[in-house]
mmCIF file of the N, C-alpha and C atoms, coordinates in Angstrom:
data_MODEL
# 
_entry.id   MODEL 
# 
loop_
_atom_site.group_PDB 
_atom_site.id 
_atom_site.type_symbol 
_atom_site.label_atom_id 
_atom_site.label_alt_id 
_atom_site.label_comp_id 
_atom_site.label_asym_id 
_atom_site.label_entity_id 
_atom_site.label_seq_id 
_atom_site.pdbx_PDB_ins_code 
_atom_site.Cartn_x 
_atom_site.Cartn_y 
_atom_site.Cartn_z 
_atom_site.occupancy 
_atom_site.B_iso_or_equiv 
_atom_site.pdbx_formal_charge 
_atom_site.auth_seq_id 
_atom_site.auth_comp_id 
_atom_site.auth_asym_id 
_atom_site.auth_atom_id 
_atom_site.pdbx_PDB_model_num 
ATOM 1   N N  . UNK A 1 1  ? 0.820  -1.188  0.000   1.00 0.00 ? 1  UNK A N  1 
ATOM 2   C CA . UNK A 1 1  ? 0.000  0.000   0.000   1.00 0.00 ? 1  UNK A CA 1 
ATOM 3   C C  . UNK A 1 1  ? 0.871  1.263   0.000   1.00 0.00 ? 1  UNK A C  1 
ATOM 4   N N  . UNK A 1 2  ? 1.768  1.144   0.527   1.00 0.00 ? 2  UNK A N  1 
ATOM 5   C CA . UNK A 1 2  ? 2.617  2.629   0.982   1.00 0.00 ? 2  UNK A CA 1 
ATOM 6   C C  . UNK A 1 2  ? 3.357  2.677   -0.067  1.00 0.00 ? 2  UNK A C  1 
ATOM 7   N N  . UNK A 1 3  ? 3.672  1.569   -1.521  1.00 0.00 ? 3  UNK A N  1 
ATOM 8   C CA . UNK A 1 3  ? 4.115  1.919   -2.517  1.00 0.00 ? 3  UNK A CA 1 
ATOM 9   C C  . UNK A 1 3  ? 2.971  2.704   -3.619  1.00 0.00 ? 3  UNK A C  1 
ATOM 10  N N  . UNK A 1 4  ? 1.813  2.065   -3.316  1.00 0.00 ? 4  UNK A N  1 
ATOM 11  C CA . UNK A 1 4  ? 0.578  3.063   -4.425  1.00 0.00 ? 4  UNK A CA 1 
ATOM 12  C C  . UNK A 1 4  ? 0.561  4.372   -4.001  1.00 0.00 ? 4  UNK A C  1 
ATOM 13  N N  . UNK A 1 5  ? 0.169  4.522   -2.595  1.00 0.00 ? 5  UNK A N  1 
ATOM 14  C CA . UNK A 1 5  ? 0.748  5.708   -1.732  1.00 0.00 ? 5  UNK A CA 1 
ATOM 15  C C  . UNK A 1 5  ? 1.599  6.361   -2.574  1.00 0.00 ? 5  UNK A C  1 
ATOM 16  N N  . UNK A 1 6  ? 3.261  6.167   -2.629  1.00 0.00 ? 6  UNK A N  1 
ATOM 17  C CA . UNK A 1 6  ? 3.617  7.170   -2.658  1.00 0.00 ? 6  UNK A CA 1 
ATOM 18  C C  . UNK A 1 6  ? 3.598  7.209   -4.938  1.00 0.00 ? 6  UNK A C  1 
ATOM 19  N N  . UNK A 1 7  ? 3.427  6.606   -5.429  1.00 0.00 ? 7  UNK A N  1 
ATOM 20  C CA . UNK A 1 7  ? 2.934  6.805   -6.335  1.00 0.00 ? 7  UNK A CA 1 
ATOM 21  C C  . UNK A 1 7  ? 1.742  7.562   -7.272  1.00 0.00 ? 7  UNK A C  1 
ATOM 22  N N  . UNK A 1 8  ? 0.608  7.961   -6.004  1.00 0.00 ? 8  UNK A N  1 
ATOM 23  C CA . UNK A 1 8  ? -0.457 8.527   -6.208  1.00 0.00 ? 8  UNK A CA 1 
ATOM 24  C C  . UNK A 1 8  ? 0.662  10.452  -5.885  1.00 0.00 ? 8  UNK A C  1 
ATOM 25  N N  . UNK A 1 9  ? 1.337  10.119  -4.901  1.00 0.00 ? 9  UNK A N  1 
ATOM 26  C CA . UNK A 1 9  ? 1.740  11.752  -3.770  1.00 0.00 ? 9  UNK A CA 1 
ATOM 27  C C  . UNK A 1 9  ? 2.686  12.124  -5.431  1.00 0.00 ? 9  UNK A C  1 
ATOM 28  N N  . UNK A 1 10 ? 3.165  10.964  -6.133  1.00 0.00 ? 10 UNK A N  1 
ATOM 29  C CA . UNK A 1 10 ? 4.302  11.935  -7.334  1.00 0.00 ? 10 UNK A CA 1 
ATOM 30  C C  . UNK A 1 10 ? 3.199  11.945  -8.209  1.00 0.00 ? 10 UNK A C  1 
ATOM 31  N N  . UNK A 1 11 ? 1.778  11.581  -8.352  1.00 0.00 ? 11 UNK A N  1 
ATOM 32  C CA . UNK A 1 11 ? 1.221  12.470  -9.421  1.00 0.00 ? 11 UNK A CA 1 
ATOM 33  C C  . UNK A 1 11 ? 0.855  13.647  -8.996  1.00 0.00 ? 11 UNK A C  1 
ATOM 34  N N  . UNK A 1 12 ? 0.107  13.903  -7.681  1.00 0.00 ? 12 UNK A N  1 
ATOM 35  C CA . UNK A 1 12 ? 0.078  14.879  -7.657  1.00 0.00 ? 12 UNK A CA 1 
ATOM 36  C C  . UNK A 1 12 ? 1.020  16.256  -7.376  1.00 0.00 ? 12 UNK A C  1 
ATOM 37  N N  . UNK A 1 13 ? 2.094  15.647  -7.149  1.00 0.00 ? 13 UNK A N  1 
ATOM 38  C CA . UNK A 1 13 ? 3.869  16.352  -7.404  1.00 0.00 ? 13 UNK A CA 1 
ATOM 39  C C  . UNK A 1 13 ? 3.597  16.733  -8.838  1.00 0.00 ? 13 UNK A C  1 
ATOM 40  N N  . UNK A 1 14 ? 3.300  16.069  -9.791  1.00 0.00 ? 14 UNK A N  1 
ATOM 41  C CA . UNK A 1 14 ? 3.659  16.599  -11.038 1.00 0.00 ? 14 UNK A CA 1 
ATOM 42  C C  . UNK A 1 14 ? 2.502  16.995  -11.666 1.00 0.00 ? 14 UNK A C  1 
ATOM 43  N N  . UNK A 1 15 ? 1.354  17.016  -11.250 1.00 0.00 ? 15 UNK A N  1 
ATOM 44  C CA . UNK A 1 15 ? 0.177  17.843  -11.204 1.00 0.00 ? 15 UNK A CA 1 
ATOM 45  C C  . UNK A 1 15 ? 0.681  19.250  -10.938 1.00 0.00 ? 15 UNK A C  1 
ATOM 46  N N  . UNK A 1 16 ? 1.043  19.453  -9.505  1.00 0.00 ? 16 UNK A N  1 
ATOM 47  C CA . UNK A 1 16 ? 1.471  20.943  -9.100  1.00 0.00 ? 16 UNK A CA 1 
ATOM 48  C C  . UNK A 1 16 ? 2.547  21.400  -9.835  1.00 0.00 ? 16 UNK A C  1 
ATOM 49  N N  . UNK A 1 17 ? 3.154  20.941  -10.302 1.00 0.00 ? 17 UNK A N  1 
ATOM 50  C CA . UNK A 1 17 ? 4.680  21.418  -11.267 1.00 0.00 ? 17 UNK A CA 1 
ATOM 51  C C  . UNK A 1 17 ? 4.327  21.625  -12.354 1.00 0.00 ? 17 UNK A C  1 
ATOM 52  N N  . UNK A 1 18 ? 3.423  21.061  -13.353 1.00 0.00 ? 18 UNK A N  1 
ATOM 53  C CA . UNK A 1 18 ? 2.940  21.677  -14.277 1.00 0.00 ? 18 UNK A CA 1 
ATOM 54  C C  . UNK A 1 18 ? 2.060  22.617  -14.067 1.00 0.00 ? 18 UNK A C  1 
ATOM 55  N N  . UNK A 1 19 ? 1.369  22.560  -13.085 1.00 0.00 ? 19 UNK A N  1 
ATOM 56  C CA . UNK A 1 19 ? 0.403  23.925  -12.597 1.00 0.00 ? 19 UNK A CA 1 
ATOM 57  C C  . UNK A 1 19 ? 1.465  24.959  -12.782 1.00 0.00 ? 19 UNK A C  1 
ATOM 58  N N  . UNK A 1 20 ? 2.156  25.085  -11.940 1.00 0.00 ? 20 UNK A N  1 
ATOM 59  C CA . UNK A 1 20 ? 3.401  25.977  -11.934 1.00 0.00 ? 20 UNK A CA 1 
ATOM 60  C C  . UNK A 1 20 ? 4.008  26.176  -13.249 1.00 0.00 ? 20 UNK A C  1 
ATOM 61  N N  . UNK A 1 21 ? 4.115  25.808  -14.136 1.00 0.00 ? 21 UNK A N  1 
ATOM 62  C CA . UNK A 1 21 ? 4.947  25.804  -15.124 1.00 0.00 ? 21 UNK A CA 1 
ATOM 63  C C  . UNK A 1 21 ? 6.487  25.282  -14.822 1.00 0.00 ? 21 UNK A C  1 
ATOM 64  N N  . UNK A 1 22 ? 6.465  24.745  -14.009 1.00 0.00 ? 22 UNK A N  1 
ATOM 65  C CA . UNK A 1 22 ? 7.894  24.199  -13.578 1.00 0.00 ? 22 UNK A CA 1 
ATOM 66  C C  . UNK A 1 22 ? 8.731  23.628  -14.184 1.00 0.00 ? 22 UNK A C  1 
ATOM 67  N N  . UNK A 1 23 ? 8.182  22.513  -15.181 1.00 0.00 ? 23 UNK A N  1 
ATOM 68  C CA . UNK A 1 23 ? 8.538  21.763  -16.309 1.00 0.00 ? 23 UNK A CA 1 
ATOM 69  C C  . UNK A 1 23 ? 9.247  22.761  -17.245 1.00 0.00 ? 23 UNK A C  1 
ATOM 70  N N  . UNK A 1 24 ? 8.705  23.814  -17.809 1.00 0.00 ? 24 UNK A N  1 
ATOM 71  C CA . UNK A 1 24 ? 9.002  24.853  -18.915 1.00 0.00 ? 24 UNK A CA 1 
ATOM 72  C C  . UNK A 1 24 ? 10.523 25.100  -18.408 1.00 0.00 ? 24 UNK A C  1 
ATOM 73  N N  . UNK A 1 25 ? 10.944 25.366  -16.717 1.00 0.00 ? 25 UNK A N  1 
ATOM 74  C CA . UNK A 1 25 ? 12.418 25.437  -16.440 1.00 0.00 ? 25 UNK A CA 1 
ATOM 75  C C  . UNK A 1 25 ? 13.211 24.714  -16.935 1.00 0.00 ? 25 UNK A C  1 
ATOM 76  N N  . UNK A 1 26 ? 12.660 23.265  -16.532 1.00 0.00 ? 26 UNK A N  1 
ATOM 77  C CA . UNK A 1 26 ? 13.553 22.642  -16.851 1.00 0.00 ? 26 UNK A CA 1 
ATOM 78  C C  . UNK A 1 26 ? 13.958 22.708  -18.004 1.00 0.00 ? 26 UNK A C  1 
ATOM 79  N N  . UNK A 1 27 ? 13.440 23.027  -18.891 1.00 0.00 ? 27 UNK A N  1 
ATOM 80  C CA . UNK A 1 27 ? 13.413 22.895  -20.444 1.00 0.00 ? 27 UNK A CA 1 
ATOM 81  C C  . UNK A 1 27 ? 14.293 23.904  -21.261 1.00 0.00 ? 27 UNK A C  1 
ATOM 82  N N  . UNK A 1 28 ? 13.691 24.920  -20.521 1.00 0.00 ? 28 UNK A N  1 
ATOM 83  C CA . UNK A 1 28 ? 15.080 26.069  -20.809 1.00 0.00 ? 28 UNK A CA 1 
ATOM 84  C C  . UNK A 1 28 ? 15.828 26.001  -20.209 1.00 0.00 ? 28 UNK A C  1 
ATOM 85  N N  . UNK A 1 29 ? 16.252 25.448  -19.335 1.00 0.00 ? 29 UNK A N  1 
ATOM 86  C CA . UNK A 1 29 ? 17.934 25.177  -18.355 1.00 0.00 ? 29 UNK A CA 1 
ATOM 87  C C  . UNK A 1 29 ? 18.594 24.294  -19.455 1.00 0.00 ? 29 UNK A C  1 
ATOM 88  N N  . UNK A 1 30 ? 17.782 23.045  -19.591 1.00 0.00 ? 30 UNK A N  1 
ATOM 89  C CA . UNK A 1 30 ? 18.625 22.372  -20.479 1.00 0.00 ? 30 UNK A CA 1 
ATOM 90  C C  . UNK A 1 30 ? 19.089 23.390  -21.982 1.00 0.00 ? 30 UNK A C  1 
ATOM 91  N N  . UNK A 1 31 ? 18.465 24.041  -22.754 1.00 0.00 ? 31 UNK A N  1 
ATOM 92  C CA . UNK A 1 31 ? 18.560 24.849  -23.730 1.00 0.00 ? 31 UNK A CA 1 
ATOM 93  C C  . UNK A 1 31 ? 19.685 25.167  -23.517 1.00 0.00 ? 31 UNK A C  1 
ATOM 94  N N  . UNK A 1 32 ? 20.569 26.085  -22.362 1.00 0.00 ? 32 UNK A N  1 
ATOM 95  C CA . UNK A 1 32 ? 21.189 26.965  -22.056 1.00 0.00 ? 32 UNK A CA 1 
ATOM 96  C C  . UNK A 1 32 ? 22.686 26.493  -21.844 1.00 0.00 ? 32 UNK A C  1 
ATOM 97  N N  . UNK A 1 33 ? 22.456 25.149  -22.399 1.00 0.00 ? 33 UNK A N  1 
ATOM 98  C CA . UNK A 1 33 ? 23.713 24.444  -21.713 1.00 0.00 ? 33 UNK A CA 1 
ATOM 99  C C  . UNK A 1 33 ? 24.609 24.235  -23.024 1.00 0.00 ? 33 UNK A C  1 
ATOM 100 N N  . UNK A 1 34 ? 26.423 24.695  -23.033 1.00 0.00 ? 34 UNK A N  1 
ATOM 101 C CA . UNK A 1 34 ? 26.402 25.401  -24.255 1.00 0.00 ? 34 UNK A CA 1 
ATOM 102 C C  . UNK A 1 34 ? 27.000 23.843  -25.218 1.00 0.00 ? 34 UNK A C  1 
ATOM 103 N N  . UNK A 1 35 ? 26.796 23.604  -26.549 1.00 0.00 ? 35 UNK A N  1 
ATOM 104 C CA . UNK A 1 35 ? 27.070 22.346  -26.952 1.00 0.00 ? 35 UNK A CA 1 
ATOM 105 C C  . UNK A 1 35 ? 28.600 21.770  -26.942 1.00 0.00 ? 35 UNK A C  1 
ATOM 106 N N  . UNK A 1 36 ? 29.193 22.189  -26.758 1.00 0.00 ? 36 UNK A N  1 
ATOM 107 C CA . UNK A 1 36 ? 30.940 22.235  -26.385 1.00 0.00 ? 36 UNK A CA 1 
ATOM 108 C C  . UNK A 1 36 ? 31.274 21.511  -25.117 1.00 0.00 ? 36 UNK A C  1 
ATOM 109 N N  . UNK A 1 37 ? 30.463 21.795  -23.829 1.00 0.00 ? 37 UNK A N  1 
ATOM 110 C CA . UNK A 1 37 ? 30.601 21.594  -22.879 1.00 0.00 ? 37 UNK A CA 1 
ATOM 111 C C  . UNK A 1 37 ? 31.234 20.280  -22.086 1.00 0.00 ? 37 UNK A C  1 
ATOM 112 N N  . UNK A 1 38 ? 32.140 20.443  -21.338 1.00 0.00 ? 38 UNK A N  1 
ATOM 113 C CA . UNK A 1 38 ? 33.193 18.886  -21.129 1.00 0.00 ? 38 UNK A CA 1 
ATOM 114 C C  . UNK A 1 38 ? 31.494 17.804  -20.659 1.00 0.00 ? 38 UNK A C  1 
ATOM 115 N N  . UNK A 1 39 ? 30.807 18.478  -19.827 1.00 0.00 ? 39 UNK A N  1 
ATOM 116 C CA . UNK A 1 39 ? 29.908 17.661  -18.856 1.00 0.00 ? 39 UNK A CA 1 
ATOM 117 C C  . UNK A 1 39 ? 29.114 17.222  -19.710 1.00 0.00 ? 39 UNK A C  1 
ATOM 118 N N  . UNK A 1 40 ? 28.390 17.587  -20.654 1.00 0.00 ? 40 UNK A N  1 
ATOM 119 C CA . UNK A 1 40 ? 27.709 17.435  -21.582 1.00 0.00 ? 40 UNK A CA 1 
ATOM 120 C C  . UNK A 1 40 ? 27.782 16.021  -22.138 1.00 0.00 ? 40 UNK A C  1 
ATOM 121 N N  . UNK A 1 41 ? 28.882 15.532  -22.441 1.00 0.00 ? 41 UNK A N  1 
ATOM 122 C CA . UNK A 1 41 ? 29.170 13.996  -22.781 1.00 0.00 ? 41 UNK A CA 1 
ATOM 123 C C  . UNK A 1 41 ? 29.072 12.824  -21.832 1.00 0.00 ? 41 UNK A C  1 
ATOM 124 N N  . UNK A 1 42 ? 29.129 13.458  -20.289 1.00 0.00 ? 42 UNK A N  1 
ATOM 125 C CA . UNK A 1 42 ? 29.231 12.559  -19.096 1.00 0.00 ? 42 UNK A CA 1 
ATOM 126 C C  . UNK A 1 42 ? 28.101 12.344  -19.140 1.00 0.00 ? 42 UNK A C  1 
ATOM 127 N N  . UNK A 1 43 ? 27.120 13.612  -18.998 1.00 0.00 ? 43 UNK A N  1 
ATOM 128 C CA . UNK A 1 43 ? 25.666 13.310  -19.038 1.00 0.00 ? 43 UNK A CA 1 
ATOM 129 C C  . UNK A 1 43 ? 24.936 13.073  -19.481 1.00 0.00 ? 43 UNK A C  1 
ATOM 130 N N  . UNK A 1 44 ? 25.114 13.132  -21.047 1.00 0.00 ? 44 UNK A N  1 
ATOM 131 C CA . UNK A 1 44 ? 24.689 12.259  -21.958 1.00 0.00 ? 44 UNK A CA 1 
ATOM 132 C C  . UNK A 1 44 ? 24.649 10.614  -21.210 1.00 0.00 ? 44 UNK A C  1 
ATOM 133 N N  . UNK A 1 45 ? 25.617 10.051  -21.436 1.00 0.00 ? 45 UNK A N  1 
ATOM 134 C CA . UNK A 1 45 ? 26.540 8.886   -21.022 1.00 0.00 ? 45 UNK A CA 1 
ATOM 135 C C  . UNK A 1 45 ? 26.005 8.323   -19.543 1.00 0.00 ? 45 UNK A C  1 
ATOM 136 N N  . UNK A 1 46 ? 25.469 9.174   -18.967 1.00 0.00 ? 46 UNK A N  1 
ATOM 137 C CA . UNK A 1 46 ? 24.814 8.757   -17.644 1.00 0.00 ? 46 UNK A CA 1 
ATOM 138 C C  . UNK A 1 46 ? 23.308 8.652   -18.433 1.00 0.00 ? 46 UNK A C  1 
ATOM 139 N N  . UNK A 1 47 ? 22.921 9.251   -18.761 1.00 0.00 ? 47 UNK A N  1 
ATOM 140 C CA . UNK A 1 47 ? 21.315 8.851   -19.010 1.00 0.00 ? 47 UNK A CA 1 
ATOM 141 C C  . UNK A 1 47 ? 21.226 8.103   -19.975 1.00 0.00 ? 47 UNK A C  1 
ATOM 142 N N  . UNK A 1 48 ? 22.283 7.866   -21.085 1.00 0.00 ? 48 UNK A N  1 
ATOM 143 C CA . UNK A 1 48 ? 22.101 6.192   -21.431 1.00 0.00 ? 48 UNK A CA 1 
ATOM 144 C C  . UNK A 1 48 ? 21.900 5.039   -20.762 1.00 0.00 ? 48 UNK A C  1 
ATOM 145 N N  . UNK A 1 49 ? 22.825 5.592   -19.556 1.00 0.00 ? 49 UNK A N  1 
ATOM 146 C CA . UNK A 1 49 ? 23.200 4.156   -19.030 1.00 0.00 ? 49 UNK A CA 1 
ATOM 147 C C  . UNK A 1 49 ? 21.736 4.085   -17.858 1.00 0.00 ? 49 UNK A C  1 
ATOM 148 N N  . UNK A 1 50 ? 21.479 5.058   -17.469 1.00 0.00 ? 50 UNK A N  1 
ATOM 149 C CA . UNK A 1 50 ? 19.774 5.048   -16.950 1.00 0.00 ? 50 UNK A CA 1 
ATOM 150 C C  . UNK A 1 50 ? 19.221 4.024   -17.899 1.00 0.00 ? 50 UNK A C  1 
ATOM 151 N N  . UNK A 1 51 ? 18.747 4.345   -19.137 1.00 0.00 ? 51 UNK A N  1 
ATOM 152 C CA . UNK A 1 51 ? 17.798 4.022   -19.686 1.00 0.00 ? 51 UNK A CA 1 
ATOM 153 C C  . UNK A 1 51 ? 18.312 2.417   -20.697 1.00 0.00 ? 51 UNK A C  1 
ATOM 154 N N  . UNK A 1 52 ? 19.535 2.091   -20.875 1.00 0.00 ? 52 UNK A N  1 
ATOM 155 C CA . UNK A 1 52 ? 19.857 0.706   -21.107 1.00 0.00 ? 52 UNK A CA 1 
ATOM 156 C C  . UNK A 1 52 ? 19.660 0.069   -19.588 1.00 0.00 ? 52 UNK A C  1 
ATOM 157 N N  . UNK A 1 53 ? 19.709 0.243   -17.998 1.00 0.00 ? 53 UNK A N  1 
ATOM 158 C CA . UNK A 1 53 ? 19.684 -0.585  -17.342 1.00 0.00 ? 53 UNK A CA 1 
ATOM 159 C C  . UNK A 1 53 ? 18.711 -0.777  -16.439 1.00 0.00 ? 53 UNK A C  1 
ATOM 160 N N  . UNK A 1 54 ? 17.774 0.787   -16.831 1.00 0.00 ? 54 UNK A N  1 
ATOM 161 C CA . UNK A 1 54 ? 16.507 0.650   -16.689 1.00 0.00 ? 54 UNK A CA 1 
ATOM 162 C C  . UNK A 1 54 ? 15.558 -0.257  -17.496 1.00 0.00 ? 54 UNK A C  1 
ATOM 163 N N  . UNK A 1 55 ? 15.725 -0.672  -18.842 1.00 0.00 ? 55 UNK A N  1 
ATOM 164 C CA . UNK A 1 55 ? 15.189 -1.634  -19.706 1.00 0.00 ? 55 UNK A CA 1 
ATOM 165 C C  . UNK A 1 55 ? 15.377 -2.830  -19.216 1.00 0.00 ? 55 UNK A C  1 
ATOM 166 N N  . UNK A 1 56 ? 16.797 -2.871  -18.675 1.00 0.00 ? 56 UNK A N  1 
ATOM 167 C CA . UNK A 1 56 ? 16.537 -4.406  -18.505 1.00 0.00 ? 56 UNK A CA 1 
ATOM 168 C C  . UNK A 1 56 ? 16.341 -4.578  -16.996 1.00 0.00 ? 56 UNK A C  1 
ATOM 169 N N  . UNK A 1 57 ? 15.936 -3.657  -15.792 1.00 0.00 ? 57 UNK A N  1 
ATOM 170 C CA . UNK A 1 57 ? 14.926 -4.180  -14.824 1.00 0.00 ? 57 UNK A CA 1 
ATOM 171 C C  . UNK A 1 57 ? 13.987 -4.115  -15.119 1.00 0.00 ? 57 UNK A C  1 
ATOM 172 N N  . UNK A 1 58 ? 13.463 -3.533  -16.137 1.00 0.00 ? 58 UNK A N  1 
ATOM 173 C CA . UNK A 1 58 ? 11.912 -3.855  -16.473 1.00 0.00 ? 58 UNK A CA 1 
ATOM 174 C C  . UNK A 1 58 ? 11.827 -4.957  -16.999 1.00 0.00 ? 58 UNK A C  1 
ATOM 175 N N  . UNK A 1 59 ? 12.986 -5.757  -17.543 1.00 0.00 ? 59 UNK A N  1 
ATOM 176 C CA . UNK A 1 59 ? 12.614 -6.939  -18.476 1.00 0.00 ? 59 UNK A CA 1 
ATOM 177 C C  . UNK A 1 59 ? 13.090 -7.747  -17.078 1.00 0.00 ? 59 UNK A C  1 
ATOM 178 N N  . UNK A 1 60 ? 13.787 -7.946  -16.589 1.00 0.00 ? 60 UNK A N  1 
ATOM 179 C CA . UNK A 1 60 ? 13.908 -8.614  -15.524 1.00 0.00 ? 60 UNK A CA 1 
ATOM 180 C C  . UNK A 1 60 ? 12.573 -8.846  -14.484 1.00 0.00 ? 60 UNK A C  1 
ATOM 181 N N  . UNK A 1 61 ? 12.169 -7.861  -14.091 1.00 0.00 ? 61 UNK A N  1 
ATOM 182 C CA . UNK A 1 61 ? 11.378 -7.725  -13.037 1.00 0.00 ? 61 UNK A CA 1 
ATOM 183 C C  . UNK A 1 61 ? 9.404  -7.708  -13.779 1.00 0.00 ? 61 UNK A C  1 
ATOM 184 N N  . UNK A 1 62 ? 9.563  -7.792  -15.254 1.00 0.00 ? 62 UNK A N  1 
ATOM 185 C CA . UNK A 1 62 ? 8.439  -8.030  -16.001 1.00 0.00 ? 62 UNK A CA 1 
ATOM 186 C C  . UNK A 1 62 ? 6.672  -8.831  -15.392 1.00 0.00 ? 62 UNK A C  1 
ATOM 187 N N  . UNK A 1 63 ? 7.437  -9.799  -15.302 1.00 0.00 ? 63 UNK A N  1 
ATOM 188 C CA . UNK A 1 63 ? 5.970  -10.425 -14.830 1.00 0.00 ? 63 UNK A CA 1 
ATOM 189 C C  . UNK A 1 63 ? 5.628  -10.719 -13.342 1.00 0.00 ? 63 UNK A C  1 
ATOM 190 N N  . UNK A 1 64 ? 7.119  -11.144 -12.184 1.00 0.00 ? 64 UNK A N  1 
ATOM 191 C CA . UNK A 1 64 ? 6.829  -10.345 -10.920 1.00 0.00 ? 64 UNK A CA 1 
ATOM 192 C C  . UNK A 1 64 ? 6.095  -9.385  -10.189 1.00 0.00 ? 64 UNK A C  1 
ATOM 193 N N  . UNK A 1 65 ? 5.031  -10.590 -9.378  1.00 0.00 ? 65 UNK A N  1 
ATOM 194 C CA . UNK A 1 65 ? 3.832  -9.547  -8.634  1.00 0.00 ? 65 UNK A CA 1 
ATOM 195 C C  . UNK A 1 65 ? 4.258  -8.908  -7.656  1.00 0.00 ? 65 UNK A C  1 
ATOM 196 N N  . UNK A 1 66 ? 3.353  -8.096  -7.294  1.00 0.00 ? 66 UNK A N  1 
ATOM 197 C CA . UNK A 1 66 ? 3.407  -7.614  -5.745  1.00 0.00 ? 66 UNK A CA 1 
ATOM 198 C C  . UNK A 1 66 ? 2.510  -8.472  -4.716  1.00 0.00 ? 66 UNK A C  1 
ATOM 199 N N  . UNK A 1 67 ? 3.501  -8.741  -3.544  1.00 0.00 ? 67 UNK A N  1 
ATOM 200 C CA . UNK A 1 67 ? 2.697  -10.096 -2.683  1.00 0.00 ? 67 UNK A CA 1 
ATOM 201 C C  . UNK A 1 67 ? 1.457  -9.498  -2.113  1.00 0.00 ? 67 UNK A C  1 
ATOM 202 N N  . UNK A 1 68 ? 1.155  -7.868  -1.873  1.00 0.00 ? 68 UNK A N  1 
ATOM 203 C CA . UNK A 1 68 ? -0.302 -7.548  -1.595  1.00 0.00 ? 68 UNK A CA 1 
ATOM 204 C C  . UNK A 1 68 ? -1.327 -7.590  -2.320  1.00 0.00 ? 68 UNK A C  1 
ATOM 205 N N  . UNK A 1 69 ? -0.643 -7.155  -3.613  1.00 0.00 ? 69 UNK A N  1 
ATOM 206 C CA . UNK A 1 69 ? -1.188 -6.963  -4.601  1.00 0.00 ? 69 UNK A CA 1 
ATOM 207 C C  . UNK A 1 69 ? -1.124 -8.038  -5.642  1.00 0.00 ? 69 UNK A C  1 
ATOM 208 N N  . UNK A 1 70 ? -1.611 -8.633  -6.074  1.00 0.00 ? 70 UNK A N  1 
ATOM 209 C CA . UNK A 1 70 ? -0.915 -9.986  -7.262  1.00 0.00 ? 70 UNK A CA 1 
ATOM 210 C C  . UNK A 1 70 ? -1.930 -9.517  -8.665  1.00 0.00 ? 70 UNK A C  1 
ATOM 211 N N  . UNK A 1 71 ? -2.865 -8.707  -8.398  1.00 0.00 ? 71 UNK A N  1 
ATOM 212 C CA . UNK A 1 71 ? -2.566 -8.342  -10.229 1.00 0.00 ? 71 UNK A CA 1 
ATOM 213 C C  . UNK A 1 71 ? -1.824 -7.628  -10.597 1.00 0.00 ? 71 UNK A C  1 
ATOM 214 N N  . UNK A 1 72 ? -1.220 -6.557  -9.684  1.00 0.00 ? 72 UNK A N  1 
ATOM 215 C CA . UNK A 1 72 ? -0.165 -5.829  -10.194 1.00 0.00 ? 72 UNK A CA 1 
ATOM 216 C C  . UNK A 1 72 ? 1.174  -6.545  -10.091 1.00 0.00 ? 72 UNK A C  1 
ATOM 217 N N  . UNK A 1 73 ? 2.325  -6.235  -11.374 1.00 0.00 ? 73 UNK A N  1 
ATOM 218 C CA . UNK A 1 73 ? 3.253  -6.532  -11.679 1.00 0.00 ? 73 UNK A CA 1 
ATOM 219 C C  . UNK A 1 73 ? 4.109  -5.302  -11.600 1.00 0.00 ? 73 UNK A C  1 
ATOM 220 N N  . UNK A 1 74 ? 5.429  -5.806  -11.143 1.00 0.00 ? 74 UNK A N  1 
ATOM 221 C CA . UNK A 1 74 ? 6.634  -4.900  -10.512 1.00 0.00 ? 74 UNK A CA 1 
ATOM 222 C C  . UNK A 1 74 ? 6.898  -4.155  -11.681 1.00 0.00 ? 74 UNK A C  1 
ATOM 223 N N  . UNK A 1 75 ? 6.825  -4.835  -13.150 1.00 0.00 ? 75 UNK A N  1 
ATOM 224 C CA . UNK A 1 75 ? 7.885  -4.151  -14.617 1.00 0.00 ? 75 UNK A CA 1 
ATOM 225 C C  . UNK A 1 75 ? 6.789  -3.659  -15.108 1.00 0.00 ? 75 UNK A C  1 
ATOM 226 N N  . UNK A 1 76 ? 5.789  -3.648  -14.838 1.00 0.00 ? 76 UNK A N  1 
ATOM 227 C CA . UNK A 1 76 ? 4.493  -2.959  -16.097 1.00 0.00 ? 76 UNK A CA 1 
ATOM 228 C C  . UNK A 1 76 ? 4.815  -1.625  -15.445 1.00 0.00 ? 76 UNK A C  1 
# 
């Protein structure tokens, strides 16, 4: 339960942040960042590696229920 919990508290986190226009920051921060930049390649290079090893806990953790919950699955 205290995982739907806090899953319901980050929509409405990102309910209020788009209320705010908060998102739009982020968007122009990134803009501003100049293409030359040494960090620029690290961080690239980090959010690959987010999203190749995020794929494969989702493929890992795919059909794995939750023991409160057993129609819900951990990777959906």
């Amino acid at each position: 339960m205290a995982i739907l919990l806090t899953i319901v508290l980050t929509f409405f986190g990102a309910a209020a942040c788009y209320h705010r226009h908060a998102y739009e920051r982020l968007v122009r921060g990134a803009g501003n960042v100049p293409p030359n930049a040494a960090d620029s390649r690290a961080a690239c290079e980090a959010l690959g590696g987010m999203v190749i090893w995020g794929a494969k806990l989702v493929a890992a953790t795919w059909y794995q229920s939750i023991t409160e919950f057993p129609a819900l699955f951990v990777g959906a």
